[in-house]
MARGU-339080 format. One record per atom (N, C-alpha, C, O, CB): residue number from 1; residue in one letter; atom name; x, y, z. Coordinates in steps of 0.05 Angstrom, whole numbers. Glycine has a CB too. Layout:
// MARGU-339080
<site pos="NUM" code="a" site="CA" x="X" y="Y" z="Z"/>
...
//
This chain:
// MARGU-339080
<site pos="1" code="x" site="N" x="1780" y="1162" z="2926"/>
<site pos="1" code="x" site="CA" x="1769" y="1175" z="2903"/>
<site pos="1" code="x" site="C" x="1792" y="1181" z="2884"/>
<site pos="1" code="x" site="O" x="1814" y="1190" z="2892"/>
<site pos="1" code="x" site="CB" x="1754" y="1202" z="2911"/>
<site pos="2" code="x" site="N" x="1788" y="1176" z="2857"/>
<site pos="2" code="x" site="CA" x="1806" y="1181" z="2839"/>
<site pos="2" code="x" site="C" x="1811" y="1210" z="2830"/>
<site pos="2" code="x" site="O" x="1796" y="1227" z="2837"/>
<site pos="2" code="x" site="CB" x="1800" y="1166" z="2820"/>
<site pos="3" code="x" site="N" x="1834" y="1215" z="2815"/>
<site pos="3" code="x" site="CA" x="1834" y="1246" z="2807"/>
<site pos="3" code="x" site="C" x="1812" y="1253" z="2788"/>
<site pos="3" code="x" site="O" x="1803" y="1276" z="2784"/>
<site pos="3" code="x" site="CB" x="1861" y="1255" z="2792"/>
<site pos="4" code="x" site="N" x="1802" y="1225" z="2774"/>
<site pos="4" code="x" site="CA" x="1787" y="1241" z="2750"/>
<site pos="4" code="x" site="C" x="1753" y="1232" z="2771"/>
<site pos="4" code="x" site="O" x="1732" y="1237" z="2759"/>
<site pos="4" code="x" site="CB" x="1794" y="1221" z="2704"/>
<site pos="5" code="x" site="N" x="1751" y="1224" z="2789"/>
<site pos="5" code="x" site="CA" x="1726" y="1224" z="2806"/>
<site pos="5" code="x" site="C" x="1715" y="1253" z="2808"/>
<site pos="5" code="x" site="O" x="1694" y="1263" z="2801"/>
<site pos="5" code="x" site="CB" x="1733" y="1214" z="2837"/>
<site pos="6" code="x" site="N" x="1747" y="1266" z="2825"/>
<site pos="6" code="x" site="CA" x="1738" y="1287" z="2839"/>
<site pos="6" code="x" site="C" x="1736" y="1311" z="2827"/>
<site pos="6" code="x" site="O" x="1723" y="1331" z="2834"/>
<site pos="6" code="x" site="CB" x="1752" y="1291" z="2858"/>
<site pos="7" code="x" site="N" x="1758" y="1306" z="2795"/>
<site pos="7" code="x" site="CA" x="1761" y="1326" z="2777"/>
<site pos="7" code="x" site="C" x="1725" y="1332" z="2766"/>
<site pos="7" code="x" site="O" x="1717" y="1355" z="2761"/>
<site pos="7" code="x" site="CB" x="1785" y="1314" z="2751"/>
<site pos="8" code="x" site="N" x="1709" y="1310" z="2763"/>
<site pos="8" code="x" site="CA" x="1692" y="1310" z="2746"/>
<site pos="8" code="x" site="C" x="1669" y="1326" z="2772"/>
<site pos="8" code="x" site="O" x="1652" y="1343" z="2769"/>
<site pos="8" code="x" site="CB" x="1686" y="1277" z="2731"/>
<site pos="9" code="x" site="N" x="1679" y="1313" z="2797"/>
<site pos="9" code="x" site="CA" x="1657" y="1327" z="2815"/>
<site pos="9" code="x" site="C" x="1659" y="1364" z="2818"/>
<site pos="9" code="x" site="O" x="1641" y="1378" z="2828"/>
<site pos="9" code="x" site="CB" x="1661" y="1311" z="2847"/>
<site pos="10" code="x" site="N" x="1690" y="1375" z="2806"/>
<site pos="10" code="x" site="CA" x="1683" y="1396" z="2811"/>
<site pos="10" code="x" site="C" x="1676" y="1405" z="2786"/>
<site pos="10" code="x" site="O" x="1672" y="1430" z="2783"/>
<site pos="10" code="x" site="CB" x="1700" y="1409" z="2825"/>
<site pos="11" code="x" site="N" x="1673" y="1391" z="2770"/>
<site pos="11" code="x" site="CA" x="1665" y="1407" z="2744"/>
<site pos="11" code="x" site="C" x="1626" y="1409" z="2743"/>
<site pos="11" code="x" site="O" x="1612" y="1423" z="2729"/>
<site pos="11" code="x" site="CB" x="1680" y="1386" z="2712"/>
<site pos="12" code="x" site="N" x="1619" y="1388" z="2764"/>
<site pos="12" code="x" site="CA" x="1589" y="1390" z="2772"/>
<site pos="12" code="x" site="C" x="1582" y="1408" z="2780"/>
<site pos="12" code="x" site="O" x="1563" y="1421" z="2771"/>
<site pos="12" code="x" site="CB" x="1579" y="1374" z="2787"/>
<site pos="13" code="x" site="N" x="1598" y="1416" z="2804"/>
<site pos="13" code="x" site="CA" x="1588" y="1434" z="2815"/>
<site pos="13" code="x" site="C" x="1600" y="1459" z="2810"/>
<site pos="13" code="x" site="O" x="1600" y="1476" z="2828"/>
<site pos="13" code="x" site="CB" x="1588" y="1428" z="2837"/>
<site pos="14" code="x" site="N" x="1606" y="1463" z="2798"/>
<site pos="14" code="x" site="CA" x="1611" y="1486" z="2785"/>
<site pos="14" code="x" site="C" x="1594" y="1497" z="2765"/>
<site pos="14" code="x" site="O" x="1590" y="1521" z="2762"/>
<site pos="14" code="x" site="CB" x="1632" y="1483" z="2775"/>
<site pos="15" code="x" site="N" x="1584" y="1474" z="2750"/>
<site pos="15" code="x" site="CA" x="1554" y="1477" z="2728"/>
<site pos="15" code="x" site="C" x="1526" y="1481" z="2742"/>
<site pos="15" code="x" site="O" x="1504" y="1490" z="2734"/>
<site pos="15" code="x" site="CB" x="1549" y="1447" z="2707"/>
<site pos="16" code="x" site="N" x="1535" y="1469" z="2769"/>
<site pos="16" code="x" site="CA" x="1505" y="1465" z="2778"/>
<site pos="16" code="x" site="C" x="1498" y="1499" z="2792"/>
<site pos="16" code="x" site="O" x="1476" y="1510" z="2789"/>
<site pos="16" code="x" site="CB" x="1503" y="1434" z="2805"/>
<site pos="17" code="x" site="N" x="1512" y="1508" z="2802"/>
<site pos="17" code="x" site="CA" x="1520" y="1539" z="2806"/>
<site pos="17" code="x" site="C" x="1506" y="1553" z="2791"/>
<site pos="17" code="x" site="O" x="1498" y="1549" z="2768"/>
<site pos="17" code="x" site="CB" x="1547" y="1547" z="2801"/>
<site pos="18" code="x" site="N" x="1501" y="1579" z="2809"/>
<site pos="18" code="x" site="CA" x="1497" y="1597" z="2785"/>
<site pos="18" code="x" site="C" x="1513" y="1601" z="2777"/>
<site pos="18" code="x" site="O" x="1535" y="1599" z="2786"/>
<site pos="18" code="x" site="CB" x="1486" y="1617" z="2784"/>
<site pos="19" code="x" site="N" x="1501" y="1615" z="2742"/>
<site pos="19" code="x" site="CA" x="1522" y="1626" z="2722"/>
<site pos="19" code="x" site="C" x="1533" y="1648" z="2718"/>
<site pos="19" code="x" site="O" x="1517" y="1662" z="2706"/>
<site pos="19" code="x" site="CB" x="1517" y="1623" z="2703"/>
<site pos="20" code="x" site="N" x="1551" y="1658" z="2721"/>
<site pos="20" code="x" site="CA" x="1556" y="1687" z="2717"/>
<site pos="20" code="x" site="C" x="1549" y="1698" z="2685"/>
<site pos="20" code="x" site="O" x="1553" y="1687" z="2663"/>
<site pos="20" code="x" site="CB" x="1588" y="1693" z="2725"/>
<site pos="21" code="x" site="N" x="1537" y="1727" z="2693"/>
<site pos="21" code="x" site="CA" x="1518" y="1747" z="2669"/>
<site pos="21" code="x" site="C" x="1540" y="1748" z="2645"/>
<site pos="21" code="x" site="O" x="1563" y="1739" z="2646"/>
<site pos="21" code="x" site="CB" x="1510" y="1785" z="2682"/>
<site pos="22" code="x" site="N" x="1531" y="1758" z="2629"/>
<site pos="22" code="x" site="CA" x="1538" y="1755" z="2604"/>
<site pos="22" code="x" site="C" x="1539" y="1779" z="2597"/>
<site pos="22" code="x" site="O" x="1516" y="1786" z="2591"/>
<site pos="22" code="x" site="CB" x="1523" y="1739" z="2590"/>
<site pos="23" code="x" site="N" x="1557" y="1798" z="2594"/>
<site pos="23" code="x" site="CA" x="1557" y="1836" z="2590"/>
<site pos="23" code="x" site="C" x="1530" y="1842" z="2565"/>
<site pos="23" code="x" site="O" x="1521" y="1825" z="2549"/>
<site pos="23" code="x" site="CB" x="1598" y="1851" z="2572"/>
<site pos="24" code="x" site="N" x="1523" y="1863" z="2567"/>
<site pos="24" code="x" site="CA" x="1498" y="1865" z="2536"/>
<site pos="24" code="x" site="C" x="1516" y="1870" z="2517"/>
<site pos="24" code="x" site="O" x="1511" y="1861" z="2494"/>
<site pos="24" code="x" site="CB" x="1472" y="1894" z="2534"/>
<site pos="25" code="x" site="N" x="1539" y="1883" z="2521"/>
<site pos="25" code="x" site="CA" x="1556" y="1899" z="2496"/>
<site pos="25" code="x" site="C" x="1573" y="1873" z="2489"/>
<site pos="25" code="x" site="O" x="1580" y="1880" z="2467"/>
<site pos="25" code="x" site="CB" x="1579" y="1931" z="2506"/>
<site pos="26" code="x" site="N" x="1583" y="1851" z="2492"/>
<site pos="26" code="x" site="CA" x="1592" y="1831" z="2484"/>
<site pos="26" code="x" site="C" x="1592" y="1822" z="2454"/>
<site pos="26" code="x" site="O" x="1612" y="1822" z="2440"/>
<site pos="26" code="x" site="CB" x="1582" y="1817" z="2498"/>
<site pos="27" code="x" site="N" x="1569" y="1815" z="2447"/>
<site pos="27" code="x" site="CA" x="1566" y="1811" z="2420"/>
<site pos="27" code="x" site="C" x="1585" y="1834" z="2403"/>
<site pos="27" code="x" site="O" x="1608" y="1833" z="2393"/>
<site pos="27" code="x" site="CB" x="1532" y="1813" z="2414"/>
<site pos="28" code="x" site="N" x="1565" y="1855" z="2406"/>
<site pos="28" code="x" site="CA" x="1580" y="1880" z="2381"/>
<site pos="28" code="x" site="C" x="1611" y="1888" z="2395"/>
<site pos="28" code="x" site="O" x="1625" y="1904" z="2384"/>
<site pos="28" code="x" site="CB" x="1554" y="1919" z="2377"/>
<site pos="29" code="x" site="N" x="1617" y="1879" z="2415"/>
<site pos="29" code="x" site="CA" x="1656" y="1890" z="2418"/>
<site pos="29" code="x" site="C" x="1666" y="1866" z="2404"/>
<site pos="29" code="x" site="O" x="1684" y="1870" z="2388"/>
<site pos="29" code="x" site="CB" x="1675" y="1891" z="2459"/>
<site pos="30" code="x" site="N" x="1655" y="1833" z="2406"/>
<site pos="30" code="x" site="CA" x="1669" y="1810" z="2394"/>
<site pos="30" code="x" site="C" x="1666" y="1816" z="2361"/>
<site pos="30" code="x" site="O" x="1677" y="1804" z="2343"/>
<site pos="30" code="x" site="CB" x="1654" y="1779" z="2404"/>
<site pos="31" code="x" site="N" x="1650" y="1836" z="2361"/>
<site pos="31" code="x" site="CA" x="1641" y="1836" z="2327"/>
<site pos="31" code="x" site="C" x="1660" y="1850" z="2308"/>
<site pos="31" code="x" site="O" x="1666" y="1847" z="2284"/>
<site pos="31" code="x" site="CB" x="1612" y="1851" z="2322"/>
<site pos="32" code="x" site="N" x="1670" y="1874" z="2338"/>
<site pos="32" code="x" site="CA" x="1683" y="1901" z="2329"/>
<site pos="32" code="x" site="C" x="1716" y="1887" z="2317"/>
<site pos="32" code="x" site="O" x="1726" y="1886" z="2295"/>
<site pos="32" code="x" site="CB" x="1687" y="1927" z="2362"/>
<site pos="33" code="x" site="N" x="1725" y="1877" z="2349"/>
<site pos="33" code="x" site="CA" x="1747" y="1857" z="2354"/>
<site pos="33" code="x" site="C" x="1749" y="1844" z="2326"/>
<site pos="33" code="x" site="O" x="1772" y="1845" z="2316"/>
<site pos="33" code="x" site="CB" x="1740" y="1834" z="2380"/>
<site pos="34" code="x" site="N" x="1736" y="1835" z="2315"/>
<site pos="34" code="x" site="CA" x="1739" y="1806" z="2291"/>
<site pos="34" code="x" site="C" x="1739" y="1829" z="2267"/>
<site pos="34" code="x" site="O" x="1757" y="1827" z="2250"/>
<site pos="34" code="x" site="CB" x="1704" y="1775" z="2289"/>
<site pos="35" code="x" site="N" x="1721" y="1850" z="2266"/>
<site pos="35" code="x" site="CA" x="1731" y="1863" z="2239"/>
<site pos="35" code="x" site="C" x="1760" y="1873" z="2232"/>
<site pos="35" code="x" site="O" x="1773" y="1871" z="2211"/>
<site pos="35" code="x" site="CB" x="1717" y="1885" z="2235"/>
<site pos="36" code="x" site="N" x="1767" y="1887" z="2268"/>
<site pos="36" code="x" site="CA" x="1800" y="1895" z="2264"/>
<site pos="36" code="x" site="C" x="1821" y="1870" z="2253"/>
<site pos="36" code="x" site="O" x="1834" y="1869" z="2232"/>
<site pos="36" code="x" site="CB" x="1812" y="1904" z="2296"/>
<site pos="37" code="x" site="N" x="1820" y="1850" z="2277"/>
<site pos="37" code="x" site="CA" x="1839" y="1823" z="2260"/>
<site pos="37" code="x" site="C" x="1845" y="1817" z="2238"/>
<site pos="37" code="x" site="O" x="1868" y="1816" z="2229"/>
<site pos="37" code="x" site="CB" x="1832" y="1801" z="2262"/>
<site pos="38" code="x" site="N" x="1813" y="1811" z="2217"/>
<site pos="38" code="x" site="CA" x="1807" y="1814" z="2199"/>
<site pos="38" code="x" site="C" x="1825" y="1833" z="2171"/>
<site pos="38" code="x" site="O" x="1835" y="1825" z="2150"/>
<site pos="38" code="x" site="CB" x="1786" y="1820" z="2209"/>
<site pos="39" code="x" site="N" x="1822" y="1859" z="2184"/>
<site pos="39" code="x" site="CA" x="1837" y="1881" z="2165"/>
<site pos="39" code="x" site="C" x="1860" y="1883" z="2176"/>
<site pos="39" code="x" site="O" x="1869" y="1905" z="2170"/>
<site pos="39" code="x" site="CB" x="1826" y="1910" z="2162"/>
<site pos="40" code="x" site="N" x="1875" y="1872" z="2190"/>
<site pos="40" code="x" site="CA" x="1903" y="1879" z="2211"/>
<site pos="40" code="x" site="C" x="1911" y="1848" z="2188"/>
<site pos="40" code="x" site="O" x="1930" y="1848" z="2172"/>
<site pos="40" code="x" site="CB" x="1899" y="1875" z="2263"/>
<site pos="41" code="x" site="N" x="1899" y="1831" z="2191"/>
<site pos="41" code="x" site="CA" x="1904" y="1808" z="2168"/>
<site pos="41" code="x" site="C" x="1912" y="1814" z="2137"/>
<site pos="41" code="x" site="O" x="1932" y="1806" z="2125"/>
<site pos="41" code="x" site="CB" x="1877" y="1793" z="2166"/>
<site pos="42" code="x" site="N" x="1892" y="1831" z="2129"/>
<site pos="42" code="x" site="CA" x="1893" y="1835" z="2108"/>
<site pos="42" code="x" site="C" x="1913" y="1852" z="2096"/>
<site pos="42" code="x" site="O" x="1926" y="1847" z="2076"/>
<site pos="42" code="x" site="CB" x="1873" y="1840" z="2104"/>
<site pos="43" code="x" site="N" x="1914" y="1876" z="2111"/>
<site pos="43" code="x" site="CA" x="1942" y="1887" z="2101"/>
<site pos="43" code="x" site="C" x="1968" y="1876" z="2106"/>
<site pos="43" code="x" site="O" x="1987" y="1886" z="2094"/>
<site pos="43" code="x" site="CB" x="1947" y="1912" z="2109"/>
<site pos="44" code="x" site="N" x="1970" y="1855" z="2123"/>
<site pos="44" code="x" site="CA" x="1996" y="1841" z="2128"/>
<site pos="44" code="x" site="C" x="1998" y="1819" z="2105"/>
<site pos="44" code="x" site="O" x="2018" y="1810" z="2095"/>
<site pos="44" code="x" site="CB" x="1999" y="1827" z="2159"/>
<site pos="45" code="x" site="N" x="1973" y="1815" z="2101"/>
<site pos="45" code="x" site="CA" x="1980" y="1790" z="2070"/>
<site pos="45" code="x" site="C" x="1981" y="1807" z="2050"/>
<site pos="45" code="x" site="O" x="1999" y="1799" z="2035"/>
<site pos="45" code="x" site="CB" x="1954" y="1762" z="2059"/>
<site pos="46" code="x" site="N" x="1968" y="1833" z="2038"/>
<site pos="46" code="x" site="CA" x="1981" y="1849" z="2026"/>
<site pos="46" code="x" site="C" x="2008" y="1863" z="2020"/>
<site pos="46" code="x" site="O" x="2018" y="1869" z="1998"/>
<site pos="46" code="x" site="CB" x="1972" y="1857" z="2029"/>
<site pos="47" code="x" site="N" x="2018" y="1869" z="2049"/>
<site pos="47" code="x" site="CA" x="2044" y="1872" z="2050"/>
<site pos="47" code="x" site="C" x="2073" y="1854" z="2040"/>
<site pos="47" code="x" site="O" x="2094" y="1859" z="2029"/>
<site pos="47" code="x" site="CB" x="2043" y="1875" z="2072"/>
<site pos="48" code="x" site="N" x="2055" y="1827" z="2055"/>
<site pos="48" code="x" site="CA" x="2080" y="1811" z="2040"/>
<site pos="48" code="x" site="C" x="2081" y="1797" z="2023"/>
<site pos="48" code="x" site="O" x="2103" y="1785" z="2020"/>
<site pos="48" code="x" site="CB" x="2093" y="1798" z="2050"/>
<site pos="49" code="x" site="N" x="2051" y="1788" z="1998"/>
<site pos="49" code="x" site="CA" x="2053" y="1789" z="1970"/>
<site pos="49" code="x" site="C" x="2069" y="1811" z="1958"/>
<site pos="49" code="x" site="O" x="2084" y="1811" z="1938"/>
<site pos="49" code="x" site="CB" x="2028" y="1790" z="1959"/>
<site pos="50" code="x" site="N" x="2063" y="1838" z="1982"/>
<site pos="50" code="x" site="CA" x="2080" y="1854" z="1954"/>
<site pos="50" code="x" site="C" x="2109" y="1855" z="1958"/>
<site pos="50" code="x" site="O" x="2122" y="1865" z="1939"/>
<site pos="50" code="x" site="CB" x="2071" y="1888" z="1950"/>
<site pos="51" code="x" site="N" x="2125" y="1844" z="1983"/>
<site pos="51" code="x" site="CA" x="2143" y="1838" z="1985"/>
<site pos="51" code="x" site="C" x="2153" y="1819" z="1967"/>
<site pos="51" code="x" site="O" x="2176" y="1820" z="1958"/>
<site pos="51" code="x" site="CB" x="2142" y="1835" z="2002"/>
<site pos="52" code="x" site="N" x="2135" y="1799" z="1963"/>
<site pos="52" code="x" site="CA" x="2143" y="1774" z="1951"/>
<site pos="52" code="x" site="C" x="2150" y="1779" z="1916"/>
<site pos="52" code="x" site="O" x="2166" y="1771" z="1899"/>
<site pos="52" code="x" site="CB" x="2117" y="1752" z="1958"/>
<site pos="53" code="x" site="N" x="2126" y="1797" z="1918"/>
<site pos="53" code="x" site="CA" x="2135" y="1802" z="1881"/>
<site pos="53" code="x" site="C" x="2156" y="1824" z="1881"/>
<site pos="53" code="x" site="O" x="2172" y="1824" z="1863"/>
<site pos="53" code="x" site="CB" x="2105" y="1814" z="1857"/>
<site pos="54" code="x" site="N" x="2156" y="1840" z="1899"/>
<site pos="54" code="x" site="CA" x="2179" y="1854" z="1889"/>
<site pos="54" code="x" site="C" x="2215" y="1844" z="1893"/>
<site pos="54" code="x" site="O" x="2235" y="1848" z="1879"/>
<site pos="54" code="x" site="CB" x="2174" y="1881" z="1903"/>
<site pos="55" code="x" site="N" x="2212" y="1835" z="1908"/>
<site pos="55" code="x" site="CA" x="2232" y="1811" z="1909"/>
<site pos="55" code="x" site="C" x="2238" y="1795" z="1888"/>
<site pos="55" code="x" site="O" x="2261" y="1793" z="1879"/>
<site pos="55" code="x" site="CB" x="2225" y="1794" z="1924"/>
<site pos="56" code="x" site="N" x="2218" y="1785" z="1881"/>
<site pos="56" code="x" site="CA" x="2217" y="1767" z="1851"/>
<site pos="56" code="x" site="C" x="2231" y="1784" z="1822"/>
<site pos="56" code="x" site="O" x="2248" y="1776" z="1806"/>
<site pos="56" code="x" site="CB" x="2179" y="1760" z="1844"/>
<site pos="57" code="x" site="N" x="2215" y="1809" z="1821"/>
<site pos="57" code="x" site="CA" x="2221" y="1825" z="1808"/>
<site pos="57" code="x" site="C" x="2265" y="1831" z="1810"/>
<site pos="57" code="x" site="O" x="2283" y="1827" z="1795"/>
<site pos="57" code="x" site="CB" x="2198" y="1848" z="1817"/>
<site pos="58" code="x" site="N" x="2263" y="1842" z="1834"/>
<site pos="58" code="x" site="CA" x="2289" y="1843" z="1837"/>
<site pos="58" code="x" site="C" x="2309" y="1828" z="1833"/>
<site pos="58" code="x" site="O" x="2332" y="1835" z="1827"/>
<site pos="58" code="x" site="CB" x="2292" y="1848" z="1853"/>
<site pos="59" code="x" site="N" x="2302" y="1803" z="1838"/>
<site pos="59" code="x" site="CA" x="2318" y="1778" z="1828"/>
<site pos="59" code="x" site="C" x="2317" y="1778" z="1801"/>
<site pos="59" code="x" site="O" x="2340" y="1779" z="1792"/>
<site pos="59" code="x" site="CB" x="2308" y="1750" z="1837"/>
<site pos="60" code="x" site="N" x="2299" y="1776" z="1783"/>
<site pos="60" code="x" site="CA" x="2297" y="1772" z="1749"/>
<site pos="60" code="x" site="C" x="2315" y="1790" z="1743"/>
<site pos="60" code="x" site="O" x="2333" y="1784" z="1727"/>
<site pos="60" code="x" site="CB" x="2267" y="1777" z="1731"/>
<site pos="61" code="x" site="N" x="2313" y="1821" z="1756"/>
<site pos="61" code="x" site="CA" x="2335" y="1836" z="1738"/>
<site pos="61" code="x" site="C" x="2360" y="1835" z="1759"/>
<site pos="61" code="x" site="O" x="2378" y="1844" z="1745"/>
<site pos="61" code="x" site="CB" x="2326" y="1872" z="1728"/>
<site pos="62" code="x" site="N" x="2366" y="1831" z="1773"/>
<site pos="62" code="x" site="CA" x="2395" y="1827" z="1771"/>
<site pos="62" code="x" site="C" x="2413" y="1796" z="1761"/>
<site pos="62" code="x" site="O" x="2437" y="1792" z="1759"/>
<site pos="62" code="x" site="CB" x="2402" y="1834" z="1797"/>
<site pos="63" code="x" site="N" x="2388" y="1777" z="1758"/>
<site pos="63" code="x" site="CA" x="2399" y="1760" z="1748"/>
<site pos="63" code="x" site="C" x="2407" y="1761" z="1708"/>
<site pos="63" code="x" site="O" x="2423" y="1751" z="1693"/>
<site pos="63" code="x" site="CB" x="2380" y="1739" z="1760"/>
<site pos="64" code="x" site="N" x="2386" y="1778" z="1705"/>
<site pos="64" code="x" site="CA" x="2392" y="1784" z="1669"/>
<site pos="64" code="x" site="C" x="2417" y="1809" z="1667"/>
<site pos="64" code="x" site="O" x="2427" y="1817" z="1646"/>
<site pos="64" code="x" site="CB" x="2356" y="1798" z="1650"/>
<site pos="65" code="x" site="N" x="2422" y="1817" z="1690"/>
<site pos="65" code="x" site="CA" x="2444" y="1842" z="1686"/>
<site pos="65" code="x" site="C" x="2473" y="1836" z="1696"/>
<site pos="65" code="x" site="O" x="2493" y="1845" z="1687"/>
<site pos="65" code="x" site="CB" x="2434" y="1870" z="1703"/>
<site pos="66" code="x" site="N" x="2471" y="1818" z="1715"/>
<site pos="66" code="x" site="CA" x="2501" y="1803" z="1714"/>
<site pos="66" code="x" site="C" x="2494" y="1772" z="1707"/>
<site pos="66" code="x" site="O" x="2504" y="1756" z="1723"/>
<site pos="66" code="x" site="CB" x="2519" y="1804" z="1747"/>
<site pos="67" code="x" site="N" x="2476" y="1758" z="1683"/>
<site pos="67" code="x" site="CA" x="2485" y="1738" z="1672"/>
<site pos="67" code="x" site="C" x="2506" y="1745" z="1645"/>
<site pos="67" code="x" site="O" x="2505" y="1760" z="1625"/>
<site pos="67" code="x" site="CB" x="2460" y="1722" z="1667"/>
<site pos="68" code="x" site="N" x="2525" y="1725" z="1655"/>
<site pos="68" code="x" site="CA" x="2540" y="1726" z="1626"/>
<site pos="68" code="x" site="C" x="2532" y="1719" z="1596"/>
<site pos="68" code="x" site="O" x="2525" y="1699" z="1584"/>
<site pos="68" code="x" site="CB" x="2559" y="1711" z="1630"/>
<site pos="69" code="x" site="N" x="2539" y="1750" z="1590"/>
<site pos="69" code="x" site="CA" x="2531" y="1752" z="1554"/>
<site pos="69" code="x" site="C" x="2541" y="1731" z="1541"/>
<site pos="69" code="x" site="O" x="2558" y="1717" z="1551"/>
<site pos="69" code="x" site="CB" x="2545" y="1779" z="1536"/>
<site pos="70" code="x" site="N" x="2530" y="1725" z="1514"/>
<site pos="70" code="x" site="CA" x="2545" y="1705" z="1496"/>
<site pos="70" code="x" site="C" x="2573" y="1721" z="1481"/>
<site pos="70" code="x" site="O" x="2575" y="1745" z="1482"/>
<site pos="70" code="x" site="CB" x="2521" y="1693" z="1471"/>
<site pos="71" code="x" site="N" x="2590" y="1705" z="1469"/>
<site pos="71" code="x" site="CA" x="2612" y="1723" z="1467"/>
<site pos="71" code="x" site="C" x="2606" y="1729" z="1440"/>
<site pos="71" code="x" site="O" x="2587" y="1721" z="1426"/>
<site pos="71" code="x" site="CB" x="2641" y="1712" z="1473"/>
<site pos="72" code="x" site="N" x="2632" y="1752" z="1430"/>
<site pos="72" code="x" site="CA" x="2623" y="1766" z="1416"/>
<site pos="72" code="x" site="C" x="2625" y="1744" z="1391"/>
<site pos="72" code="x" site="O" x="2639" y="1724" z="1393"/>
<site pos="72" code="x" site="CB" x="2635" y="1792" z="1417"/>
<site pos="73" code="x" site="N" x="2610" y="1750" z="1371"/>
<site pos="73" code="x" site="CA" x="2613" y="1741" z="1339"/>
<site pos="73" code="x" site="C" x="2637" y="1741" z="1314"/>
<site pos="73" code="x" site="O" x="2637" y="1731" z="1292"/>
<site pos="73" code="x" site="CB" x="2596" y="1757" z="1328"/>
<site pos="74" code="x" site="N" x="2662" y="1761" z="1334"/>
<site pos="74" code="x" site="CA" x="2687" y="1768" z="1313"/>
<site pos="74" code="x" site="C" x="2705" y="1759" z="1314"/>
<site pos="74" code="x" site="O" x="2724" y="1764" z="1299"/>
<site pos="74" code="x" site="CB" x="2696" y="1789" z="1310"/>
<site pos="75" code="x" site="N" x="2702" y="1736" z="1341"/>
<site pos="75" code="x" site="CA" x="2721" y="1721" z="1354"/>
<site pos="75" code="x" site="C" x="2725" y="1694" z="1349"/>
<site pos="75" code="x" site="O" x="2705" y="1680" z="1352"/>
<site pos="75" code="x" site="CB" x="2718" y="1724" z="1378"/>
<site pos="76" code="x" site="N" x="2751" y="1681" z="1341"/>
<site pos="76" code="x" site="CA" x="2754" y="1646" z="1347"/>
<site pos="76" code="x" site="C" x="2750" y="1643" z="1368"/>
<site pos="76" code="x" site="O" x="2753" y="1657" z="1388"/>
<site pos="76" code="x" site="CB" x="2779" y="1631" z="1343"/>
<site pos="77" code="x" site="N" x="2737" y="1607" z="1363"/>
<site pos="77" code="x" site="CA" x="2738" y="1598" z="1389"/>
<site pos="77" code="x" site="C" x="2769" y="1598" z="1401"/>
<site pos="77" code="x" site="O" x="2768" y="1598" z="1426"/>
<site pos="77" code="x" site="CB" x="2725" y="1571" z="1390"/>
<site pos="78" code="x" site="N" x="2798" y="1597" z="1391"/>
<site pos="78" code="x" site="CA" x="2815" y="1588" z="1397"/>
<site pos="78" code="x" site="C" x="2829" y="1611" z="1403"/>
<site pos="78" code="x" site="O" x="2849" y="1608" z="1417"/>
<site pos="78" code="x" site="CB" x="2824" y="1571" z="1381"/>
<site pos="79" code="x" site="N" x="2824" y="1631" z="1397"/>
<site pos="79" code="x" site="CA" x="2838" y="1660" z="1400"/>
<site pos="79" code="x" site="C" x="2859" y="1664" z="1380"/>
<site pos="79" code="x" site="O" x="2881" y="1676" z="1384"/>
<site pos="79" code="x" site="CB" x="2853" y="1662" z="1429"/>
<site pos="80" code="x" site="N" x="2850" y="1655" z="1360"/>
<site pos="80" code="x" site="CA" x="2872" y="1663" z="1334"/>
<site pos="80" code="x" site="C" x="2878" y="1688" z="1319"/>
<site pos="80" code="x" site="O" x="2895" y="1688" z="1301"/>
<site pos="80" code="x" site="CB" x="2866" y="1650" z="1315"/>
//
């Protein structure tokens, strides 16, 4: 007998079995379960959009506060 012979025979009899019960409260705990994820989701993608823009933010101004100014207007180019 091959592995996938015997594999398939215990998967027969295992279906052919009875089935074990099914809890009543199942449904509404899988329901409960999926709303938490859900909002445990949502504030973590909230969290790190707002990471993301404030980051962003922080970069724009320190890049406009140490980019170098144009020079001044009273000056040669040659330093005369």
């Amino acid at each position: 007998m091959s592995p996938y012979d015997r594999k398939e025979d215990e998967v027969r009899r295992l279906l052919d079995g009875p089935h074990p019960g099914v809890p009543v409260d199942l449904a509404p705990r899988a329901a409960e379960r999926g709303r938490r994820v859900l909002a445990r989701r949502r504030v973590l993608h909230a969290v790190l959009w707002t990471l993301l823009v404030v980051g962003v933010v922080v970069a724009l101004v320190l890049a406009v506060v140490w980019w170098p100014g144009a020079e001044p207007l009273d000056t040669t180019p040659g330093g005369w």
